[in-house]
C-alpha positions as CSV (number, residue, x, y, z in Angstrom):
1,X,-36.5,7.6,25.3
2,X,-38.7,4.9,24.1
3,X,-42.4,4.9,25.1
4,X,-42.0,1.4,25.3
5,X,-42.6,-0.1,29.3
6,X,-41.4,-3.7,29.9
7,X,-42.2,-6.4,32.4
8,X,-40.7,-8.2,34.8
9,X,-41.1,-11.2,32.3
10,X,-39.7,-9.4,29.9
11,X,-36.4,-9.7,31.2
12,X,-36.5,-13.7,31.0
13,X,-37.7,-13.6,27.5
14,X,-35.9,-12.5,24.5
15,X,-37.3,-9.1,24.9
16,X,-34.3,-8.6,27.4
17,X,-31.7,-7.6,24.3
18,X,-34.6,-4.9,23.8
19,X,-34.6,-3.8,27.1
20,X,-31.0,-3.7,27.4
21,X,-30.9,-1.8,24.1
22,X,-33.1,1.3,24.9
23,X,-31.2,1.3,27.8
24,X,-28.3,1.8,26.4
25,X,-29.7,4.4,24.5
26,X,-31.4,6.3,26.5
27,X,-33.3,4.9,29.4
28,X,-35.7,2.0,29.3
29,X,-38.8,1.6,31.6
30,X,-39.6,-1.3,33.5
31,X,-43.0,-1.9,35.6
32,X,-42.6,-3.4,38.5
33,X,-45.0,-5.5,40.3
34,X,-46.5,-2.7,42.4
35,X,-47.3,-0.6,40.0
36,X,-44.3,1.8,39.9
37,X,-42.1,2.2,36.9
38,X,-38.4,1.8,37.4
39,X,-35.8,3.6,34.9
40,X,-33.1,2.5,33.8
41,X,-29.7,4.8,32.1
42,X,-26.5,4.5,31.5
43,X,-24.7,4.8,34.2
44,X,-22.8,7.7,32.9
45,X,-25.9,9.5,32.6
46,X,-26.7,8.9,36.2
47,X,-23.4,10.3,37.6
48,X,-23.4,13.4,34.6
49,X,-26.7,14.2,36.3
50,X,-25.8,14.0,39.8
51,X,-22.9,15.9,39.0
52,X,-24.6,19.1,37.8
53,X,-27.3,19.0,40.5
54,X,-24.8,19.0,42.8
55,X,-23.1,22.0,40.9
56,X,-26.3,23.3,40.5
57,X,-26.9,23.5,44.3
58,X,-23.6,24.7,45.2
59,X,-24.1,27.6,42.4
60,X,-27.6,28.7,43.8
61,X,-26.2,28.5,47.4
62,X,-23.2,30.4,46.7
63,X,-25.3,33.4,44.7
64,X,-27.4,32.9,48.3
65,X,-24.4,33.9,50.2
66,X,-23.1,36.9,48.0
67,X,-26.4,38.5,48.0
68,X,-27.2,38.6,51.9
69,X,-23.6,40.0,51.7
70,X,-22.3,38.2,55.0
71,X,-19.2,37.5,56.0
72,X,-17.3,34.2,53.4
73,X,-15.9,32.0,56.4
74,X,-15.3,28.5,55.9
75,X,-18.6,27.0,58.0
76,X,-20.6,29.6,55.8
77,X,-19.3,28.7,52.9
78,X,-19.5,24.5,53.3
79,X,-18.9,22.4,51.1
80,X,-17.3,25.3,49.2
81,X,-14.6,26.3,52.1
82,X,-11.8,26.0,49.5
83,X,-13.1,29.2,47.9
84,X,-12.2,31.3,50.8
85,X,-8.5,32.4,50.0
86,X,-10.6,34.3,46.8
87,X,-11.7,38.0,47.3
88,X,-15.7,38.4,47.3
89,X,-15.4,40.0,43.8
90,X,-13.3,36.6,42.7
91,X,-16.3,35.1,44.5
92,X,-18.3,36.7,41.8
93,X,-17.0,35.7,38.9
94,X,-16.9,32.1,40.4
95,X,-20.3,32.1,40.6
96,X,-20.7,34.1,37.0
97,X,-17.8,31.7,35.5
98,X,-20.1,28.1,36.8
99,X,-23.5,29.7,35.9
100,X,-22.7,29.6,32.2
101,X,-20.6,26.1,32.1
102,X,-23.8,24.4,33.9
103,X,-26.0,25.8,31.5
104,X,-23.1,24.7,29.0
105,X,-23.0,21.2,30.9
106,X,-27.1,21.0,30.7
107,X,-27.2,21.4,27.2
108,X,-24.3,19.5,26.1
109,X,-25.6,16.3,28.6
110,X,-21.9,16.4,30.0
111,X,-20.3,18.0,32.5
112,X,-17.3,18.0,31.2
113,X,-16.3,21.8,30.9
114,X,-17.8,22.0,34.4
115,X,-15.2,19.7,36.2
116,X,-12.9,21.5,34.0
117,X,-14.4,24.8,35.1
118,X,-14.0,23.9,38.8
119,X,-11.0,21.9,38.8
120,X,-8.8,25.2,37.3
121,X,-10.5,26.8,40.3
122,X,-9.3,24.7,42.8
123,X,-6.1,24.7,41.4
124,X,-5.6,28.4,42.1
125,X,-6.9,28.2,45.6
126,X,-4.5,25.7,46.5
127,X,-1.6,28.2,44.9
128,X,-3.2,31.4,46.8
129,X,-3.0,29.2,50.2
130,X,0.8,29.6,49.8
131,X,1.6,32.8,51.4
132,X,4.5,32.9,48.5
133,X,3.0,31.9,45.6
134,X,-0.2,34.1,46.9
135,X,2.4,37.4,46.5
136,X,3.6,36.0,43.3
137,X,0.7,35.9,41.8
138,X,-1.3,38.6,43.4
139,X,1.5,41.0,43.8
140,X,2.3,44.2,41.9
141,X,5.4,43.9,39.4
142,X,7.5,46.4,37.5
143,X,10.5,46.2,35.1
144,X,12.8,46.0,37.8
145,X,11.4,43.1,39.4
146,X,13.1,41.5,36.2
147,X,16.6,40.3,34.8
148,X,18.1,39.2,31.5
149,X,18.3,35.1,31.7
150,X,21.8,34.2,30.4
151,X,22.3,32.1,28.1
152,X,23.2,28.6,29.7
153,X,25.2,26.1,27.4
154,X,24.1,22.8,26.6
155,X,26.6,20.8,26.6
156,X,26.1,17.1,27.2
157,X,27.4,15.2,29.6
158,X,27.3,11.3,29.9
């Protein structure tokens, strides 16, 4: 970011395209008339940010929860009531899994692979809420469980 701190003023001059500029690339300051200095970013840089703290806070409350070992229900768990249909151990590598995609996140300035990271767990919880799709996938298998597809022909028909 540039050291540089506008004015008011500076904003009516032809200093503005400057203004705008380090914006743009990076954050710009501006002093305003109290005193205080107001900072200005990309938007996209705002809501990056907001979206690992957030992340960030859910990760250290989680880690919270898993240590004082208590029971996972849905008021406990808050904002993170989706994750209850997981087993505590599933908990754990939750917690393991978006510890190292917010450090990612950090030091790639996106959090990209973090909405990724959460999104492919939310997916599953919505699968393991089917009672179903929850034995499906959690179930235990064996050969027998399986047949030989036929072959199916693929004849068109208009």
């Amino acid at each position: 970011m540039n050291d540089v701190i506008y004015q008011a003023s500076d904003l009516a001059s032809g200093k503005r395209v400057d203004f705008l500029r380090d914006a743009r690339n990076g954050g710009a300051r501006l002093r305003d008339r109290d005193g205080s200095s107001l900072l200005f970013l990309p938007e996209s840089d705002v809501q990056a940010l907001k979206t690992i703290s957030y992340w960030s806070k859910q990760q250290l409350q989680l880690t919270k929860l898993l240590e004082d070992e208590i029971k996972l229900t849905p008021s406990a768990l808050g904002d993170l009531a989706w994750l209850r249909v997981f087993a505590r151990p599933d908990l754990v590598e939750f917690r393991d899994e978006l510890h190292e995609v917010l450090i990612a996140a950090i030091s790639d300035g996106s959090p990209e692979a973090l909405e990724e990271c959460v999104n492919a767990w939310r997916t599953t919880a919505r699968q393991l809420e089917d009672p179903l799709r929850r034995s499906v996938l959690l179930g235990t298998h064996d050969s027998t469980d399986f047949v030989e597809a036929k072959a199916v022909s693929s004849k068109h028909v208009d």
